[in-house]
DRENVODREN-448360 format. One record per residue (C-alpha): x, y, z; residue number from 1; chain; residue in three letters. Coordinates in Angstrom, 1 decimal. Layout:
N
c1/c2/c3/k/c/r
X/Y/Z/NUM/A/ALA;
...
REM end
This chain:
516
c1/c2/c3/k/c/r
34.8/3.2/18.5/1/A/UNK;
36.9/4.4/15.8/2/A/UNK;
39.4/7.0/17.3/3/A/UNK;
39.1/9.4/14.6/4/A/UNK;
37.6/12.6/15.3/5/A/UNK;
35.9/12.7/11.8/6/A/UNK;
36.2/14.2/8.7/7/A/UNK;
37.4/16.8/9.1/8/A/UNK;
40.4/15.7/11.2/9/A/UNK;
41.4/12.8/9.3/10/A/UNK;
41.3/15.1/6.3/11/A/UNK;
43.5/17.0/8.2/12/A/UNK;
45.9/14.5/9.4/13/A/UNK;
46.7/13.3/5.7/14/A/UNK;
47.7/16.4/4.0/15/A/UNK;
50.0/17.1/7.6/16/A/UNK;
51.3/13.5/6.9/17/A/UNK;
51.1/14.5/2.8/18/A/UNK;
49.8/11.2/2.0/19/A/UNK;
48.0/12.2/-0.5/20/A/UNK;
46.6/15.6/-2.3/21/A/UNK;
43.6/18.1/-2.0/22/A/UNK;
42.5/17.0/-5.2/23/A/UNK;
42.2/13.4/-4.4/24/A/UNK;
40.9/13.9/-0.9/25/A/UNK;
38.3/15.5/-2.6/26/A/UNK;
37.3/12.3/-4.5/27/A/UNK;
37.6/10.0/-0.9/28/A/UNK;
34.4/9.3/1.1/29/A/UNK;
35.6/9.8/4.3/30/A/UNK;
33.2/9.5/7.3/31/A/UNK;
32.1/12.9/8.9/32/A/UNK;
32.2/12.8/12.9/33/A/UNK;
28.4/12.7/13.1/34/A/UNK;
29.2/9.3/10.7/35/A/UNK;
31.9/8.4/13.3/36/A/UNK;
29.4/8.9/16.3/37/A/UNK;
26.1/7.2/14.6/38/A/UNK;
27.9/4.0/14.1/39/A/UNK;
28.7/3.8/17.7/40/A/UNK;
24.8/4.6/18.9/41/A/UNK;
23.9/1.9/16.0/42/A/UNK;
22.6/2.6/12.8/43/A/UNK;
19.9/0.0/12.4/44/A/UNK;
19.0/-0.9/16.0/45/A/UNK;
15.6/-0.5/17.9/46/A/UNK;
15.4/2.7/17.4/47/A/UNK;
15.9/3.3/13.7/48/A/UNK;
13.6/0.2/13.2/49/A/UNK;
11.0/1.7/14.9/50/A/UNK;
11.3/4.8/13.1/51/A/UNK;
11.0/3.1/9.8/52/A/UNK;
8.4/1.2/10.9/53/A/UNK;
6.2/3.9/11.9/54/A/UNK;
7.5/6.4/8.6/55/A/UNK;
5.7/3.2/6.3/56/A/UNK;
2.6/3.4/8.7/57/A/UNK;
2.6/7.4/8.0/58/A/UNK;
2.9/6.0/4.0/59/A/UNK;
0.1/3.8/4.7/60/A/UNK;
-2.3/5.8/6.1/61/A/UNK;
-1.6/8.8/4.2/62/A/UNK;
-2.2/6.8/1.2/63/A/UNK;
-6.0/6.3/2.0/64/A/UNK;
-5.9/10.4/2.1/65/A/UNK;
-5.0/11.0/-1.1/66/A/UNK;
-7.3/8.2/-2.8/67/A/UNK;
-10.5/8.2/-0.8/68/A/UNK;
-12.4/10.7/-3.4/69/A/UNK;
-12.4/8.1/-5.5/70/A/UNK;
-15.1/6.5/-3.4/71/A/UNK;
-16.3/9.6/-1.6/72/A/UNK;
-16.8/11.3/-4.4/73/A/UNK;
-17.7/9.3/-7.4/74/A/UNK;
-20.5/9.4/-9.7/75/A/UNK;
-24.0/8.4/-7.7/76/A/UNK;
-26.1/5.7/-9.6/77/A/UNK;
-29.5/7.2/-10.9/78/A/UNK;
-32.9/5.8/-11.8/79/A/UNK;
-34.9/6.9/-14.8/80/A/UNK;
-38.2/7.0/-15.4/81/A/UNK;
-39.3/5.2/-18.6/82/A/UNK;
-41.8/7.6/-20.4/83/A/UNK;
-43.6/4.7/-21.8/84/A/UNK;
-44.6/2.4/-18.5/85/A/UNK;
-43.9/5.3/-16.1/86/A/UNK;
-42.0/3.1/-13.9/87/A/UNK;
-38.2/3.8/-12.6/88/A/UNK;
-35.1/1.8/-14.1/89/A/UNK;
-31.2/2.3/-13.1/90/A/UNK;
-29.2/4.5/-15.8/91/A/UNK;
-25.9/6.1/-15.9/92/A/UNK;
-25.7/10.2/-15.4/93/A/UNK;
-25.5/10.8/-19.3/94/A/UNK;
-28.9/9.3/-19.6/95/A/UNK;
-30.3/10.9/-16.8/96/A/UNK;
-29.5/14.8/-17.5/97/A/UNK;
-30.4/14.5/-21.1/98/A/UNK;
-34.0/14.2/-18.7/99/A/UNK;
-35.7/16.7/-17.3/100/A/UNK;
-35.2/16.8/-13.6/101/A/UNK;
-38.8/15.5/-12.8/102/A/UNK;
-37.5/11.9/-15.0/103/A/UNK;
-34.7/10.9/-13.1/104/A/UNK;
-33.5/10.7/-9.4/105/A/UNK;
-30.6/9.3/-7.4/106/A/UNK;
-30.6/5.5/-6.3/107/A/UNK;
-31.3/4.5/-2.9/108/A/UNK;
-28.6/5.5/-0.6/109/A/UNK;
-26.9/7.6/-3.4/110/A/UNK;
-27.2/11.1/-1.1/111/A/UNK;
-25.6/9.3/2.0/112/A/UNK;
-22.7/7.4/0.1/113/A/UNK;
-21.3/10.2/-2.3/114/A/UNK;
-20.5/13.8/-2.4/115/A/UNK;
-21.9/14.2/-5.5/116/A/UNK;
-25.4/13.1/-4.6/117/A/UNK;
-25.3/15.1/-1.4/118/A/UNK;
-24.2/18.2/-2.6/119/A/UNK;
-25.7/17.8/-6.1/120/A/UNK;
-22.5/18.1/-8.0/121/A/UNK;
-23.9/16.2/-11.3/122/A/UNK;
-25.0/17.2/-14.8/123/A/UNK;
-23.8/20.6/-15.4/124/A/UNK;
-22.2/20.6/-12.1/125/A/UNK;
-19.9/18.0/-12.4/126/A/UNK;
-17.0/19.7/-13.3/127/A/UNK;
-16.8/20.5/-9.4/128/A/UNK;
-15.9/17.3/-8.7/129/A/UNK;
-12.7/17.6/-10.3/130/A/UNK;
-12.3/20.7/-8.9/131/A/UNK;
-12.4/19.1/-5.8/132/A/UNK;
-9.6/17.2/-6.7/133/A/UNK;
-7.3/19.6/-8.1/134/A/UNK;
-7.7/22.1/-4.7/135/A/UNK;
-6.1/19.1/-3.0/136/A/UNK;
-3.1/18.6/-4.9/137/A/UNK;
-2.5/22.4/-5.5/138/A/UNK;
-2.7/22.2/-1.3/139/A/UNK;
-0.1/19.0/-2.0/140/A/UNK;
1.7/21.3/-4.2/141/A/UNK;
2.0/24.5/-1.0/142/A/UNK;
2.9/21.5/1.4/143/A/UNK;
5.9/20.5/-0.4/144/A/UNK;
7.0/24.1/-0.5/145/A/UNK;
5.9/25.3/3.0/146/A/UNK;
6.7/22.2/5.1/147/A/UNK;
10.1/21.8/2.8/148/A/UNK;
11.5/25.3/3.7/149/A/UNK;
10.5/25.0/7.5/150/A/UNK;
12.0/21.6/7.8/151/A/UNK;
15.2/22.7/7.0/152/A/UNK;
14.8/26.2/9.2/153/A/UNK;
12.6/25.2/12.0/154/A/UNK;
14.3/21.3/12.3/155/A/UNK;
12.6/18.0/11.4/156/A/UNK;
10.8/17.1/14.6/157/A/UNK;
8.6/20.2/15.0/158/A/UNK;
7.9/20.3/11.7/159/A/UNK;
6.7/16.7/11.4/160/A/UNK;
4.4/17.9/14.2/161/A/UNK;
2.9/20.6/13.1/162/A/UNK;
1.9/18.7/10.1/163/A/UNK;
0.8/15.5/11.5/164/A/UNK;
-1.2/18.1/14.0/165/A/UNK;
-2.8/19.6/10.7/166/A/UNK;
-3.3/16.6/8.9/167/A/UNK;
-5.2/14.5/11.4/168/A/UNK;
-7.3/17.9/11.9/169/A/UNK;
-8.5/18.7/8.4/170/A/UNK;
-9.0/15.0/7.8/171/A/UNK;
-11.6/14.7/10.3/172/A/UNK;
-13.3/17.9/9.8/173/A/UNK;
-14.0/16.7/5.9/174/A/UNK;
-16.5/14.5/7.2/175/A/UNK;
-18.5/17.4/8.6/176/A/UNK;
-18.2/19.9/5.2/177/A/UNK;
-21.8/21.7/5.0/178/A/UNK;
-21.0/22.3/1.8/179/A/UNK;
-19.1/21.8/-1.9/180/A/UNK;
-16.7/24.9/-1.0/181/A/UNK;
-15.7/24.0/2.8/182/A/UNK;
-15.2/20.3/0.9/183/A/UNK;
-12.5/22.0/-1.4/184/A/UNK;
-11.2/23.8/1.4/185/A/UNK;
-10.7/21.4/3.8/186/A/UNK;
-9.3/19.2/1.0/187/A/UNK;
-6.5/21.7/0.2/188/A/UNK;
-5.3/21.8/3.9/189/A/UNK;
-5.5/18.3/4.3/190/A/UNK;
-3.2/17.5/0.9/191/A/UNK;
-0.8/20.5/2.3/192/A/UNK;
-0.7/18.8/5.8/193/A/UNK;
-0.4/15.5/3.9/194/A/UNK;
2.7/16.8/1.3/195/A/UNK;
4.7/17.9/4.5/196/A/UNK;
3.9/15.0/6.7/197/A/UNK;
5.2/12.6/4.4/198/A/UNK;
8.3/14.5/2.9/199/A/UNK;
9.5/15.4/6.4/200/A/UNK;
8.7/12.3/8.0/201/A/UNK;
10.6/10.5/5.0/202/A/UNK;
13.7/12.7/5.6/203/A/UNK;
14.1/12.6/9.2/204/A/UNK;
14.3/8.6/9.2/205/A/UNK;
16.5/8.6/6.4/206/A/UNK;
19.0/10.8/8.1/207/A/UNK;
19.4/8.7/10.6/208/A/UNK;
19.8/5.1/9.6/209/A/UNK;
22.8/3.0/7.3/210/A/UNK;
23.5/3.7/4.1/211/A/UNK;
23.2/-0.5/3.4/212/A/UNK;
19.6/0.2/4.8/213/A/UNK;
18.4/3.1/2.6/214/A/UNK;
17.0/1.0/-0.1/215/A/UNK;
15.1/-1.5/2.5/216/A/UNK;
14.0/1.5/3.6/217/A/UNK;
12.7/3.4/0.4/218/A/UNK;
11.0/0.2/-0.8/219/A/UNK;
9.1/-0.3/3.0/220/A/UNK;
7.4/3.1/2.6/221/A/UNK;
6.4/2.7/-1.1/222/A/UNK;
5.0/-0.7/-0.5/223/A/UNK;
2.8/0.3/2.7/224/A/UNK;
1.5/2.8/0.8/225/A/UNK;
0.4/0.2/-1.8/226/A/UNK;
-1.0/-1.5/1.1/227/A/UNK;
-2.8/1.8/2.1/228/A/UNK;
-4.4/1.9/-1.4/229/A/UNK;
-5.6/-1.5/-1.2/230/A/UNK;
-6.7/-1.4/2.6/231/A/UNK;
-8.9/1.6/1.8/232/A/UNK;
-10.6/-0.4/-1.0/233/A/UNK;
-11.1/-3.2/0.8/234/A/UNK;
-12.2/-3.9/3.2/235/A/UNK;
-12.4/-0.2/4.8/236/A/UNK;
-14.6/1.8/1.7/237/A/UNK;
-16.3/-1.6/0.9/238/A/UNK;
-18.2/-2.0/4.2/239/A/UNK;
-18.5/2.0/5.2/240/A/UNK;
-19.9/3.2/2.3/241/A/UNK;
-21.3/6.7/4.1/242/A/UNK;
-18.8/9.1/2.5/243/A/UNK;
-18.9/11.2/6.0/244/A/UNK;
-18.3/8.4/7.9/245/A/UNK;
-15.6/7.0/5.8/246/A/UNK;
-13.9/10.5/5.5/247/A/UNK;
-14.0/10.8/9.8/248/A/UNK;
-12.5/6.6/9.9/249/A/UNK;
-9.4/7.7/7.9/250/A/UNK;
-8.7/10.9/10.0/251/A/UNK;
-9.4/8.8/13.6/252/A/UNK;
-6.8/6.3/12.2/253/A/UNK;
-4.3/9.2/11.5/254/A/UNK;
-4.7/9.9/14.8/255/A/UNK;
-2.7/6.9/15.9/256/A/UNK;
0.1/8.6/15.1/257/A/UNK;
-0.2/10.8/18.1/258/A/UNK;
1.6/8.0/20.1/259/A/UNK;
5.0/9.1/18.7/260/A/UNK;
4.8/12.2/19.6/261/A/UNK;
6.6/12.0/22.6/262/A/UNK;
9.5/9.7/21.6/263/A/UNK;
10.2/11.3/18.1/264/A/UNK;
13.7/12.0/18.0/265/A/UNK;
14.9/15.4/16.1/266/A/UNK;
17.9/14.3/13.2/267/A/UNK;
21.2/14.6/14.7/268/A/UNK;
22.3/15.2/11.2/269/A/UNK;
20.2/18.5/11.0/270/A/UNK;
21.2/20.1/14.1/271/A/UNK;
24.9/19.8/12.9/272/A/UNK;
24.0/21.4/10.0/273/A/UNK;
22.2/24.3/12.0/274/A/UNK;
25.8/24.1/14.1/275/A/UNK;
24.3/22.6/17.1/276/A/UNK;
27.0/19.8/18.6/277/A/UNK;
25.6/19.5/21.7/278/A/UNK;
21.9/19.0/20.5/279/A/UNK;
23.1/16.3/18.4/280/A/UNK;
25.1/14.8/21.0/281/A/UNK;
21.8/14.8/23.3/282/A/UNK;
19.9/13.4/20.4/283/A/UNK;
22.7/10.4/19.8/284/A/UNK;
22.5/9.4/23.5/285/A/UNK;
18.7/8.9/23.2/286/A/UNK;
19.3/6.9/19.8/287/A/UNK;
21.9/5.2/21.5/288/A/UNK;
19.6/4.5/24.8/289/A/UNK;
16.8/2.8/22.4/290/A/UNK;
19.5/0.6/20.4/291/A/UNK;
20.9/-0.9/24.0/292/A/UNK;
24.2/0.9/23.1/293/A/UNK;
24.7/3.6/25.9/294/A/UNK;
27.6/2.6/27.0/295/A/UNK;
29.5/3.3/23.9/296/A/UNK;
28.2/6.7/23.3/297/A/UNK;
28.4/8.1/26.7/298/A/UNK;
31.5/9.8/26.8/299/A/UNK;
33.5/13.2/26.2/300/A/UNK;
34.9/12.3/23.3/301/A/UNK;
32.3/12.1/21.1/302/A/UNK;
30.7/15.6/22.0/303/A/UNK;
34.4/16.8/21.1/304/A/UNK;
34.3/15.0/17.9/305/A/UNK;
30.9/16.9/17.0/306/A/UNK;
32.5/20.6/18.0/307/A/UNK;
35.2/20.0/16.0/308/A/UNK;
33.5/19.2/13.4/309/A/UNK;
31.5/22.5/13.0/310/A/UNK;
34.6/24.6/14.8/311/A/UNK;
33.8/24.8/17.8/312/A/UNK;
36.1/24.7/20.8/313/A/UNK;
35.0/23.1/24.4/314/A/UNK;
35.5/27.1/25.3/315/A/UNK;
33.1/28.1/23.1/316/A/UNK;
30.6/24.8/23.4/317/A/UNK;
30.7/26.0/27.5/318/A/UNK;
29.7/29.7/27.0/319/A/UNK;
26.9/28.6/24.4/320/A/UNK;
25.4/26.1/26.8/321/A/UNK;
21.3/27.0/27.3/322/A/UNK;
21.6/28.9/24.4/323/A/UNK;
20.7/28.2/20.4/324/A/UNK;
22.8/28.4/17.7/325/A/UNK;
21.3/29.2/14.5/326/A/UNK;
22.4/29.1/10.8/327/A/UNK;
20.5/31.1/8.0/328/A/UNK;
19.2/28.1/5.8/329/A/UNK;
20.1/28.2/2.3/330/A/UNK;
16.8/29.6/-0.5/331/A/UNK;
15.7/27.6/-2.9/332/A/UNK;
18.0/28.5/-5.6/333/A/UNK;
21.0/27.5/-3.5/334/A/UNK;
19.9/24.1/-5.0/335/A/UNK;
21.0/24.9/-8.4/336/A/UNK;
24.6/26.2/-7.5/337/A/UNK;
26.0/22.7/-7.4/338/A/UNK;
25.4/20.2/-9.9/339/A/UNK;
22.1/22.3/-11.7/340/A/UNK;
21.7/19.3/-14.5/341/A/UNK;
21.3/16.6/-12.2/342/A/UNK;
19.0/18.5/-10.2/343/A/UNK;
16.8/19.9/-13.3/344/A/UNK;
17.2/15.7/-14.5/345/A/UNK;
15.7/14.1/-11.2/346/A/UNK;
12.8/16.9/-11.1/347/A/UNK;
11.9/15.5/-15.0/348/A/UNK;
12.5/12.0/-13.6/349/A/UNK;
9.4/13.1/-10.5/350/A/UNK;
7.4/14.6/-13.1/351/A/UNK;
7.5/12.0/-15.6/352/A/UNK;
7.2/9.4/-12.6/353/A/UNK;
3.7/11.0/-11.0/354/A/UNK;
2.0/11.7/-14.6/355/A/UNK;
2.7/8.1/-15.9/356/A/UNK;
1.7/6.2/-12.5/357/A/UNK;
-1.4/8.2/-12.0/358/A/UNK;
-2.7/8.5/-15.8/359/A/UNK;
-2.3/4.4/-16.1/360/A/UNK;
-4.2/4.4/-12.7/361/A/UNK;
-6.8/7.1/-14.4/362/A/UNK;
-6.9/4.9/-17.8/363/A/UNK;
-7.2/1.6/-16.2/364/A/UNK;
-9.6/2.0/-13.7/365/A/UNK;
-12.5/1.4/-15.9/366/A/UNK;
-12.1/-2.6/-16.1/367/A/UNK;
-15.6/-4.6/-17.6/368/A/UNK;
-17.1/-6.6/-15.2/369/A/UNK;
-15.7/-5.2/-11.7/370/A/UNK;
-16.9/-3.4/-9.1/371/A/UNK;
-15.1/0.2/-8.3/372/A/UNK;
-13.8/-1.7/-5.0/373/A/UNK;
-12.4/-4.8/-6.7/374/A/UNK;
-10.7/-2.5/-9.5/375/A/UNK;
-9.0/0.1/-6.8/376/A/UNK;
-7.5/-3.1/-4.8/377/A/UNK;
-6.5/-4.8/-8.0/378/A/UNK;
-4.9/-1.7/-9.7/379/A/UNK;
-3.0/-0.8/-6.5/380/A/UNK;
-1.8/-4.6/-5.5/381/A/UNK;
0.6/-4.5/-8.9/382/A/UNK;
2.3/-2.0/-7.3/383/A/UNK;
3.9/-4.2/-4.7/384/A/UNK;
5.7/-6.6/-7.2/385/A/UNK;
6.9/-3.3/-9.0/386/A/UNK;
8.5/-2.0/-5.6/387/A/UNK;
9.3/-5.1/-4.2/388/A/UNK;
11.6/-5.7/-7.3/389/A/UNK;
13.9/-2.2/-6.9/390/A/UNK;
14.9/-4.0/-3.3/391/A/UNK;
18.1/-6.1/-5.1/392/A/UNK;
18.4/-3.6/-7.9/393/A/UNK;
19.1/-0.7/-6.0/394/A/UNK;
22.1/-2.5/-4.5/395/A/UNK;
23.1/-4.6/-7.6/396/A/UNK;
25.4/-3.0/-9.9/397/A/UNK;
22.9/-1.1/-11.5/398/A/UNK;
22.7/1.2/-8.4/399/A/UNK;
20.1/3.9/-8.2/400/A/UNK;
20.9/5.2/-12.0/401/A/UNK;
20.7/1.9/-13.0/402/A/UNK;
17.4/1.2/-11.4/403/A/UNK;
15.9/4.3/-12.5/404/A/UNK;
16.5/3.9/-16.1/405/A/UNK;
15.7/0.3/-16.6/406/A/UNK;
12.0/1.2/-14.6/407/A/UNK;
11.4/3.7/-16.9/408/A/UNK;
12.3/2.0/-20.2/409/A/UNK;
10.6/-0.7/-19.4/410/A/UNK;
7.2/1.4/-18.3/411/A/UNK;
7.9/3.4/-21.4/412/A/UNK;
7.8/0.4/-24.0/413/A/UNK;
4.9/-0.8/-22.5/414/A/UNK;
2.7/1.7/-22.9/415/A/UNK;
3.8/2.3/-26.5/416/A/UNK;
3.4/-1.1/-27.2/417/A/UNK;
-0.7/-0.5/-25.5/418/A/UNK;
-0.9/2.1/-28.3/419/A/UNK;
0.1/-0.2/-30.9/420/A/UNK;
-1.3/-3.8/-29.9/421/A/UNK;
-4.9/-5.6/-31.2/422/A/UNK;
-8.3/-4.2/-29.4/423/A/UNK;
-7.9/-7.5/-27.3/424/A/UNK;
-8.7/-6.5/-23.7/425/A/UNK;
-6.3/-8.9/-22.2/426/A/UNK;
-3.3/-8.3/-24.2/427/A/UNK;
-3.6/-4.3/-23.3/428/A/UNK;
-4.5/-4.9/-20.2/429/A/UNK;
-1.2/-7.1/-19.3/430/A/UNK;
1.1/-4.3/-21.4/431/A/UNK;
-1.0/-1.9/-19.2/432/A/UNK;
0.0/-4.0/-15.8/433/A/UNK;
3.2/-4.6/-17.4/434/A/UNK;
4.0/-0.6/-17.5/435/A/UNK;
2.2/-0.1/-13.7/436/A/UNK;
4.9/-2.5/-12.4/437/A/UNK;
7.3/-0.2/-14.6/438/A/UNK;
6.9/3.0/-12.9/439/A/UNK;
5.7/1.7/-9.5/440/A/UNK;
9.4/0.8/-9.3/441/A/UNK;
10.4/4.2/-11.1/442/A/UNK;
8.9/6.2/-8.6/443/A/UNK;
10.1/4.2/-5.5/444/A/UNK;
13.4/4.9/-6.2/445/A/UNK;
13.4/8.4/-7.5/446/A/UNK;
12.1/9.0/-4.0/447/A/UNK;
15.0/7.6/-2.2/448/A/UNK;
17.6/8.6/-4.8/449/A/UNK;
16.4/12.8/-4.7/450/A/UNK;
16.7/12.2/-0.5/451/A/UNK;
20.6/11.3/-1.5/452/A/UNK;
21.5/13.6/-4.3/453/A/UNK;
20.9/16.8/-1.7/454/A/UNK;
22.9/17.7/1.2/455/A/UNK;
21.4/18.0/4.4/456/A/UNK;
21.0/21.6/4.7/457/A/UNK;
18.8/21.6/1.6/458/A/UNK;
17.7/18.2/1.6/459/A/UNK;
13.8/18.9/2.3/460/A/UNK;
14.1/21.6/0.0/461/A/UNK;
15.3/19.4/-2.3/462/A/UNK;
12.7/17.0/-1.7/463/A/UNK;
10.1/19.4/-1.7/464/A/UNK;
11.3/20.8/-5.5/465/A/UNK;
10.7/17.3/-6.8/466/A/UNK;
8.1/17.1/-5.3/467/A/UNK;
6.4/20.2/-6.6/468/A/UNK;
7.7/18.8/-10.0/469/A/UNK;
5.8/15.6/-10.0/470/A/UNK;
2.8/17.2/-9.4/471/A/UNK;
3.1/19.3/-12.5/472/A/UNK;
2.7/16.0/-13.9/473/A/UNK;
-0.6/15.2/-11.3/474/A/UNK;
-2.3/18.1/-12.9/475/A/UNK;
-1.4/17.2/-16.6/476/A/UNK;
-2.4/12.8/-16.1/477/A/UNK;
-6.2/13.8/-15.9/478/A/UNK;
-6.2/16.4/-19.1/479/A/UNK;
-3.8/13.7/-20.9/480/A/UNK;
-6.4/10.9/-20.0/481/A/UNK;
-9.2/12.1/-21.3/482/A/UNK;
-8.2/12.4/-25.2/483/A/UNK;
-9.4/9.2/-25.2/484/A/UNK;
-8.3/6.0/-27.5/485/A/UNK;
-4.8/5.0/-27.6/486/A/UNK;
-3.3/8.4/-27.6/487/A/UNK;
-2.7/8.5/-24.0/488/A/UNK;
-0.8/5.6/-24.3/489/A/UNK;
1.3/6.3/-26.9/490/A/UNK;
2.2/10.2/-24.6/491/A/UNK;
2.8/8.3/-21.7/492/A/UNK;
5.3/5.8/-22.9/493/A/UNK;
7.2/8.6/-24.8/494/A/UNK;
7.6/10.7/-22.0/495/A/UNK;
8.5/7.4/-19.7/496/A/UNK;
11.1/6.5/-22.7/497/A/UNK;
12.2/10.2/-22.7/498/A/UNK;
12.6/9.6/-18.4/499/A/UNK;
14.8/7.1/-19.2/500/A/UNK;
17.5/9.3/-21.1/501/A/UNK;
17.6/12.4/-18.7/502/A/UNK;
17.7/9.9/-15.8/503/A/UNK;
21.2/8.8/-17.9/504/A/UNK;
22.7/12.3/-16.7/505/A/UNK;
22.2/11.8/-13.0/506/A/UNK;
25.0/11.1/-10.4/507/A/UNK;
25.0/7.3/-8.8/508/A/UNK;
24.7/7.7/-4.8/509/A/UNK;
24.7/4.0/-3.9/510/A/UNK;
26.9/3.2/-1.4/511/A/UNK;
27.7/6.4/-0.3/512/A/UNK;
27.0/8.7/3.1/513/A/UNK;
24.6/11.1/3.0/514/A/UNK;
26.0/14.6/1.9/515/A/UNK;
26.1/17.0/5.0/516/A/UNK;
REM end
């Protein structure tokens, strides 16, 4: 192990030595002891693999959360009566309520496998449907800020909990809603549970694992959540087609989840932050017990390394032991004191990133000839290529700036181009595809790149900012979306195009440690 005690002391050492100035120490990337300590307990062993293994899982199933309205609660399939013969034939819901109520009635099996039909939120009561939908992502909205703020106070681990605990909760209970209000409800805690769960649980792996890992990483999660799209569609909402059935099978497989409980490990990186050498040091042991390396981080030294680090000599580490440091956690607007145009860029870059994927997924769900199943699974497997491709371009020399830009230029173009080509269904339909894979890979990586532009004491905040940002853009997709025509083409690729620039004015972070 490196003999350096971090830093902090090597910093030190230089200027004593004066090889070399304040000024250009300030441009060096030196490793921090926690830096010095992690690559001794292994950065990418069992222990880190598991963790990214299971935060993809938590993508994956998640996923299924925040798409499964589409099946639960789309529009029921009616039957008319034609006035003429008296006799019943299947129509759409604009047929039917231009009826009287004694003409037309729901098709077999309609009250059992949709919301709508069982709490009779059609005709003039539609517009609850999207209601529905908009308490959930205002609840995704509170989760991001919530679950953000106590991650960075009340630590990683215990915050991952108490969401995961929440989430698996609500998402059964939905299946049991008596009514269209306890629906809502219900829907708004589960996408606040959700929002937390996933941001916390993304930035407690990431805090632990290798810097050459980070993009692996961020294109794992995004991928399985793909996956969790696609495995909701088929074959899970294909063959349970009982909307309170199918909302209890997505909570019971949350619940798997549960089996970490026990062996989640809280981020070494955070309890520095909160001054706490010794908890890291007990938390680098276990890391280092998983990853077969116990023998290299079971020593004095290294706990020594830690307390210097935050200041803190073995005199002091002895009279704190059994107690809890604690550190007030910087607000909000802390966020802005240090580099306020990048921040303000990669919140536009969110924004832009959620109101483009979702309105293409809003505009291009209605393809001739499929089946709501077939179109979910096909719309949501062109994700994976888009993903999949940010995987060398993240580490290329286009970085994470790089990767950003190009993604949204070319998800920007293409959706311009929809506005402007023939009516030909194919050739809007590949530009559509074309601008999916676009900002499929847009998004992946603003994801990763916001969890390396923040330091750690405001890195959930961070996340949680841009991720209140994007969904501004959630809200806005829907409204956009229903102009009609080519217009929301032609809005989407502008703003993707206008992504693009701002995204120009963020720092590059590949290759380097996360700021503590």
């Amino acid at each position: 192990m490196p003999s350096s005690s971090g830093g902090a002391g090597e910093r030190n050492r230089l200027l004593d030595a004066g090889a070399t100035s304040e000024a250009t120490l300030n441009s060096l990337q030196l490793p921090s002891a926690l830096d010095v300590c992690l690559d001794a307990c292994g950065t990418f062993g069992a222990c880190q693999q598991r963790a990214v293994l299971w935060t993809s899982s938590v993508f994956m199933t998640t996923a299924m959360s925040i798409i499964i309205t589409v099946f639960t609660a789309r529009e029921p399939n009616f039957e008319c009566r034609n006035g003429a013969r008296s006799t019943w034939q299947s129509c759409d819901m604009k047929a039917a309520c231009a009826l009287p109520e004694v003409d037309w009635r729901y098709a077999e099996g309609e009250m059992e496998q949709t919301l709508a039909a069982s709490f009779n939120l059609v005709c003039d009561r539609y517009y609850i449907v999207g209601g529905i939908g908009t308490a959930y992502f205002v609840g995704f909205m509170a989760g991001a800020a919530v679950f953000g703020y106590l991650s960075d106070v009340c630590g990683r681990r215990t915050t991952t909990k108490l969401a995961m605990s929440l989430f698996i909760t609500s998402a059964m209970l939905e299946g049991t809603s008596p009514s269209a209000i306890v629906y809502a409800l219900l829907r708004f805690v589960t996408g606040t549970a959700v929002s937390g769960f996933g941001l916390v649980a993304f930035t407690l792996t990431s805090e632990m694992i290798a810097n050459e890992k980070r993009s692996l990483y961020g294109v794992s999660t995004n991928a399985c959540f793909a996956l969790g799209e696609m495995s909701l569609a088929l074959p899970l909402a294909y063959y349970v087609r009982n909307w309170r059935t199918l909302s209890m099978c997505v909570g019971a497989i949350n619940a798997l989840h549960l089996l970490r409980w026990n062996s989640m490990i809280e981020s070494p990186r955070w309890l520095m932050t909160m001054r706490r050498p010794r908890l890291a040091y007990d938390a680098l042991l276990s890391i280092a017990r998983v990853n077969g390396r116990s023998s290299d981080a079971e020593n004095h030294s290294m706990l020594e390394k830690l307390n210097a680090d935050v200041g803190i000599t073995d005199e002091e580490q002895r009279e704190s032991e059994g107690t809890t440091s604690t550190v007030d956690s910087p607000g909000f607007m802390s966020l802005f004191a240090h580099k306020p145009v990048a921040v303000f860029a990669m919140m536009f870059a969110w924004t832009v990133s959620s109101m483009v994927f979702y309105g293409l997924s809003f505009a291009a769900g209605n393809i001739p000839g499929s089946s709501i199943y077939t179109n979910s699974f096909a719309l949501s497997f062109f994700e994976i290529p888009g993903v999949v491709s940010t995987l060398w371009m993240l580490e290329s020399p286009m970085g994470r700036k790089g990767t950003t830009v190009a993604s949204m230029l070319v998800a920007g173009v293409s959706c311009v181009a929809v506005f402007f080509a023939s009516s030909a269904d194919h050739t809007k339909l590949i530009l559509s595809v074309m601008g999916k894979l676009g900002i499929s890979a847009a998004f992946s990586t603003v994801y990763m790149y916001a969890s390396e532009l923040f330091p750690t004491s405001n890195r959930t905040k961070g996340m949680a900012l841009c991720s209140l940002s994007a969904r501004v853009g959630t809200f806005i997709a829907p409204q956009i979306v229903n102009m009609g025509g080519g217009i929301p083409f032609l809005i989407f690729g502008a703003l993707g195009c206008l992504g693009a620039c701002t995204s120009m004015l963020l720092p590059e972070t590949r290759g380097q440690r996360l700021k503590d």
